[in-house]
C-alpha positions in Angstrom: -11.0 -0.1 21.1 -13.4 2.8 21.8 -17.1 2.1 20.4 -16.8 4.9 18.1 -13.7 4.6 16.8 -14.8 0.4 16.1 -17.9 2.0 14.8 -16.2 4.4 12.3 -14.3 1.7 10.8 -16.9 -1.1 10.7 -19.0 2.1 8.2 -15.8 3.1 6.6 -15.5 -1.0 5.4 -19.1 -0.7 4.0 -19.2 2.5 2.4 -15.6 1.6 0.4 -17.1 -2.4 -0.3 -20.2 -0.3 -1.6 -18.5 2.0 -3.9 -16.4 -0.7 -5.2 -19.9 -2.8 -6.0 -21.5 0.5 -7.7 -18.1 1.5 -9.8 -19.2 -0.6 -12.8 -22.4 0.9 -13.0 -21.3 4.7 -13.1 -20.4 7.0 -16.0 -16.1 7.5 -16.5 -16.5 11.0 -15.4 -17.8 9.8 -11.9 -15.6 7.1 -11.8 -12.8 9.6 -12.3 -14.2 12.3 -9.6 -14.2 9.0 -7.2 -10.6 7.7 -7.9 -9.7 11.2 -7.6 -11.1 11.7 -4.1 -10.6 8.1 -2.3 -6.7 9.2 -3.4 -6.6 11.0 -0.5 -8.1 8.8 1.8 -6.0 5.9 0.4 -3.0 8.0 1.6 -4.0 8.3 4.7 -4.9 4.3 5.1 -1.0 3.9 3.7 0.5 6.3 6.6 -1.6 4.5 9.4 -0.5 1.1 8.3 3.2 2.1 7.9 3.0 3.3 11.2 1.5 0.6 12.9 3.6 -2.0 10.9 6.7 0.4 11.9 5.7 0.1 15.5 5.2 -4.3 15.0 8.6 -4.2 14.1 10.0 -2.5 16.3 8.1 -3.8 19.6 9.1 -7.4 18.0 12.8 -6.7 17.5 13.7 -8.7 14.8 12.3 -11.6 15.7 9.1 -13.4 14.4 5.9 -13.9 16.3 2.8 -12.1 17.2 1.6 -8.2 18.6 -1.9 -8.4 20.0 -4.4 -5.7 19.2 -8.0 -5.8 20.9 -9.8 -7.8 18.3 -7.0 -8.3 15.6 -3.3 -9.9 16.2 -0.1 -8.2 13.8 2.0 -11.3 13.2 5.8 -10.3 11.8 7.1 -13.2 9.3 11.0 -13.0 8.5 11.0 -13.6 4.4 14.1 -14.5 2.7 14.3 -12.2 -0.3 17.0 -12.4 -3.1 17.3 -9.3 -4.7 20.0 -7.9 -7.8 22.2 -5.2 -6.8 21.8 -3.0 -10.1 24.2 -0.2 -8.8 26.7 -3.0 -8.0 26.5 -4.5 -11.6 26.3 -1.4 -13.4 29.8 -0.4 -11.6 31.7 -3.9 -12.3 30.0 -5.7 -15.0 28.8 -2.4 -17.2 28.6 -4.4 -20.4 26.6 -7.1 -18.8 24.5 -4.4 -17.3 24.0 -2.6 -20.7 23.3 -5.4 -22.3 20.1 -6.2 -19.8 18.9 -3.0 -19.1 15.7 -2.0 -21.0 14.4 1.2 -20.7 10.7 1.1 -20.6 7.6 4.1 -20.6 5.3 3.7 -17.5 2.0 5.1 -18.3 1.1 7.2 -14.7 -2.3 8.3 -14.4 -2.7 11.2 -11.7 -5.5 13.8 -10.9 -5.9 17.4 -10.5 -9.2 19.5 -9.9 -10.9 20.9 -13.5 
């Protein structure tokens, strides 16, 4: 890894564990203005590790084991997962599915400049 690319991350750890230490001690309307902003950023963190996870999976093929970075290894773990097939349900067993199904409000916080 380039110097200054190891660099920029090592300071982008610190400044984010830093923030996260001083959050309790700042007024709500800071604490808004900083949730609003790291938003972005946190975006950005989610595209690079879907890419790099993306390419992990591909380079390993379906099977388990590790991808070596420079200083870090990606390992790829095959979970069983057991999941309910709603739309299934809801097409053969409609009265079961009615009779399960809650509808529920989701409270969704987002930001937008004042």
């Amino acid at each position: 890894m380039k110097l200054v690319t190891q660099t920029d991350l090592e300071d982008l750890a610190l400044l984010l564990e830093d923030l996260v230490k001083r959050l309790p001690k700042m007024k709500r309307e800071e604490r808004i203005d900083v949730a609003a902003r790291v938003r972005t950023a946190a975006k950005h963190l989610e595209a690079i590790d879907k890419i790099v996870k993306d390419e992990v999976k591909e380079v390993r093929k379906g099977k388990e084991g590790y991808v070596n970075g420079e200083t870090w290894k990606a390992k790829l773990s095959l979970v069983s997962v057991t999941r309910l097939d709603q739309k299934a349900l809801k097409e053969v067993k409609p009265n079961i599915w009615n009779e399960f199904a809650k509808d529920n409000e989701d409270q969704r916080v987002s930001f937008e400049p004042r």
